[in-house]
C-alpha positions as CSV (number, residue, x, y, z in Angstrom):
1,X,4.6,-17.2,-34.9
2,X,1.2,-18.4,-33.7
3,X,2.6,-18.3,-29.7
4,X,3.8,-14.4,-30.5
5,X,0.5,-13.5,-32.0
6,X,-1.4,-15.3,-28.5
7,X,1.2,-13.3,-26.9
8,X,0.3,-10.0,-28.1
9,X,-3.1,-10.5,-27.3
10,X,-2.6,-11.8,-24.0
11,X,-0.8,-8.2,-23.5
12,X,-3.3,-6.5,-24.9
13,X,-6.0,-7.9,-23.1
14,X,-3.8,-7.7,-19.9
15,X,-3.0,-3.9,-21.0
16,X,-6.8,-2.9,-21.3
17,X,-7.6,-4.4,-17.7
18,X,-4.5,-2.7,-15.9
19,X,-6.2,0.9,-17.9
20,X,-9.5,-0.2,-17.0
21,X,-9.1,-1.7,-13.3
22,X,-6.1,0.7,-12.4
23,X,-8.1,3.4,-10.5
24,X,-10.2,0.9,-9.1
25,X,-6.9,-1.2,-7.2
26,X,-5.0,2.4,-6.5
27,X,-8.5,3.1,-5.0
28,X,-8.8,-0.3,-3.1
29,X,-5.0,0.0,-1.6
30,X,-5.8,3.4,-0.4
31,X,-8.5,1.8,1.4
32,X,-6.7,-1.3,2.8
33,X,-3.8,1.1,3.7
34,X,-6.2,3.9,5.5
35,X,-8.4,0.7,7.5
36,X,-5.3,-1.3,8.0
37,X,-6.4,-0.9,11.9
38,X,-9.7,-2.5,11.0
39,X,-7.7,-5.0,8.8
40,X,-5.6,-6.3,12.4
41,X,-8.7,-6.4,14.2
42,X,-10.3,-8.6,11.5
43,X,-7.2,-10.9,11.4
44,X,-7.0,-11.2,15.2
45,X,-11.2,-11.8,15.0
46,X,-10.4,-15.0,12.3
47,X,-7.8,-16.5,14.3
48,X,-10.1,-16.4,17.1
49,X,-12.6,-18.6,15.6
């Protein structure tokens, strides 16, 4: 009963994040995805040095 109850409020806690964080990572992604040039260059750059 007690590991349902931690459960629940793990979810919720989890839930309210996702709501509150969701723009915010569809926003990020969208920028990843529309500097994904910038992203190679970067990658190429670190293995470099």
């Amino acid at each position: 009963m007690k590991r349902k109850w931690h459960h629940c409020i793990l979810g919720f806690v989890m839930g309210r994040l996702l709501k509150n964080t969701g723009v915010t990572v569809r926003d990020m992604l969208k920028e990843i995805h529309m500097s994904s040039d910038t992203y190679e260059q970067l990658k190429k750059a670190t293995i470099r040095s």
